[in-house]
N, C-alpha and C positions, 0 to 999 in steps of 0.2 A: 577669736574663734568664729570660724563661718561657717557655715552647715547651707542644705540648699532643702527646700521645705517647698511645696504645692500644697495651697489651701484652697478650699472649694467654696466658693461664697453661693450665697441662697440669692436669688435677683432681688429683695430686696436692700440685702448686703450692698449689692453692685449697685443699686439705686442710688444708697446713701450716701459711696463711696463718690459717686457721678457727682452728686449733690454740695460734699466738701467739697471736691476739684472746682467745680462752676463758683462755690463763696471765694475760695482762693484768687481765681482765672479772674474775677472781677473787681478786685480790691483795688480801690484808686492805688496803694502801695508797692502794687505787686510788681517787679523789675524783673523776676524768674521768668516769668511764662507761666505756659501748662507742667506742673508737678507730673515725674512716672510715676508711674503704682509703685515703685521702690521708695523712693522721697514722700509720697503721700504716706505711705503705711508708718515708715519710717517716723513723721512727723507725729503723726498717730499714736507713734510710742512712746515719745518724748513726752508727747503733752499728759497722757495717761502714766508715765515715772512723773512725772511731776506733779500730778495730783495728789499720786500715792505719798509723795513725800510729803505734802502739805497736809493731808489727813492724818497719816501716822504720825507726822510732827503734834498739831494738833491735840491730838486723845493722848500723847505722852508715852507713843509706843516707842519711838526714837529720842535721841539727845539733838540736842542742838548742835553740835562737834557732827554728828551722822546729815544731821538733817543739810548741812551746810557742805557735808562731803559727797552729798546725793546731788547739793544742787553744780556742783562741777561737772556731772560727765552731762550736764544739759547747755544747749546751744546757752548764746548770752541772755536774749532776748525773754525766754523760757526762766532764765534763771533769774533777772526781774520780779517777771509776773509773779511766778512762784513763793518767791519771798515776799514779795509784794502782801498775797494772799494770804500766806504764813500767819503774818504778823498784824494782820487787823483787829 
């Protein structure tokens, strides 16, 4: 499902946003380049589903069968950390 959505950010929104692209833009790792606002936002929401998964995993609102099927719709790398975090 794609929908097309305009959000209005507050500058210091646009600040922060500036702010992850420049941690990105400067990572000895980075082979991408400069992130669009699509990819940045995008990554944004990977990383925030996978917190969630780590936390509701966590307090025991999810199974672990859920928690393991949350971490598939996430990049690989994402899905590492995440269990990583999980399980400490």
């Amino acid at each position: 499902m794609h929908s097309k959505s305009y959000i209005k950010f507050t500058p210091e929104e646009i600040d922060k946003l500036h702010f992850v692209c420049k941690s990105i833009c400067t990572r000895p790792d980075n082979s991408i380049g400069r992130p669009t606002k699509k990819e940045l936002l995008s990554g944004l929401i990977d990383s925030a589903f996978g917190d969630a998964l780590k936390n509701m995993y966590a307090d025991d609102l999810i199974t672990e069968e859920e928690f393991e099927e949350g971490l598939e719709e996430l990049p690989d790398y994402l899905q590492d950390r995440t269990r990583q975090r999980a399980y400490e």
